[in-house]
N, C-alpha and C positions, 0 to 999 in steps of 0.2 A: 099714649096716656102715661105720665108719669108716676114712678112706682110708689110713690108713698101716698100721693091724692088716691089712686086706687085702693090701696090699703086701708085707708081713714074710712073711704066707702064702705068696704066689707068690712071692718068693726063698727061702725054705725049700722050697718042693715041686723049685723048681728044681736046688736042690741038692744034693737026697737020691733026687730020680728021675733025673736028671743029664738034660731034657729038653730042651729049646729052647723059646724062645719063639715060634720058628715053630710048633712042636705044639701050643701053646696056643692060637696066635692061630685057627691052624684050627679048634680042638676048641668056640673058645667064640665064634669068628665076630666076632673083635673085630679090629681093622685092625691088622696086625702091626705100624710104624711109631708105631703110640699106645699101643702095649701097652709098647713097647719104652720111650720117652717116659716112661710110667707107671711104669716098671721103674724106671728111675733118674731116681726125683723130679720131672724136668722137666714134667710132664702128670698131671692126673685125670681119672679116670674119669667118663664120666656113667651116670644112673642105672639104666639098661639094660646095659652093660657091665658095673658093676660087681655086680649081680645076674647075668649070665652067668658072672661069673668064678667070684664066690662059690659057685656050684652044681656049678661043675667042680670044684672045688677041694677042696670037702666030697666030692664022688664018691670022692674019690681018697684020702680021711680027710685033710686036711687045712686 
């Protein structure tokens, strides 16, 4: 999964669940400070995260 199509993902879920990134970071056990990072640009994911991410995300259909 490439890093920015995932990203566009989790700001759009963000925006239309209206959730926090705190809920995420619990939900996919990714370190809230690097999610957040990841959020806006400054950070990627490695490849363990971003396969957590990508499966919560699809759960949620998006």
């Amino acid at each position: 999964m490439e890093q920015q199509v995932l990203r566009e993902r989790l700001l759009r879920f963000i925006c239309a669940e209206g959730v926090n990134q705190k809920y995420i970071a619990k939900k996919t056990k990714i370190n809230e400070g690097l999610l957040s990072q990841y959020k806006n640009c400054k950070h990627d994911l490695r490849l363990l995260d971003r396969e957590s991410l990508d499966e919560f995300l699809a759960s949620k259909g998006y």
